[in-house]
N, C-alpha and C positions, 0 to 999 in steps of 0.2 A: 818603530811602528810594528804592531802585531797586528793578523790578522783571527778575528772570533772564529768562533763556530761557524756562521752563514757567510762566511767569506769578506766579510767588510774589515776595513782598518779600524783601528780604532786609535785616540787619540792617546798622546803621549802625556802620561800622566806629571812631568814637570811645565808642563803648558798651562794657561791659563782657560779656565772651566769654558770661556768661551772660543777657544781655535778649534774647532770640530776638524777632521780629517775623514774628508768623505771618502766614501766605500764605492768599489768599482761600479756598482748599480744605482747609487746615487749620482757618479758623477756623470754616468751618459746620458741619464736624464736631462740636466741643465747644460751639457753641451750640443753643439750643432757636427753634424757629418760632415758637411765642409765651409768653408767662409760663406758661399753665396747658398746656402740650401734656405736662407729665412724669403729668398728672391725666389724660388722656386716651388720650396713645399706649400701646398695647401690652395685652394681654390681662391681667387678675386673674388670676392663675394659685392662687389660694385664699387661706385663712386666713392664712398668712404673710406676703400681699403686701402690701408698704409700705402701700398704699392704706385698705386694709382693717383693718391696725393701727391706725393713723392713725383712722379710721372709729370702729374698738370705743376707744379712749382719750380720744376730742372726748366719746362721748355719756356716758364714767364719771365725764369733770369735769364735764359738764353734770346731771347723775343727783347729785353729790354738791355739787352748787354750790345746787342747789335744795333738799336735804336738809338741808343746814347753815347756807340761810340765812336 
């Protein structure tokens, strides 16, 4: 792997056209800062958010896991 002029890797030319080898500023983009930062970053924005789905469906199996066992 070498790196360009702007700092990024670049791919290894016996690789095939498609294995890209992203660049250190591409790759912090698509990663997360730690495991649960997607549970923390960013405002609830209501009823519909991931979060809170997730929320009301954990306590309907917990509600009918107790009911039926």
């Amino acid at each position: 792997m070498k790196l360009n002029m702007h700092g990024e890797l670049t791919r290894n030319p016996k690789l095939p056209w498609y294995s890209l080898v992203l660049g250190a500023r591409s790759l912090k983009d698509i990663t997360l800062e730690s495991p649960l930062a997607f549970l923390t970053k960013g405002k609830i924005t209501g009823i519909t958010d991931p979060r809170i789905l997730a929320a009301i469906l954990l306590s309907i199996m917990v509600v009918l896991y107790v009911i039926f066992n």
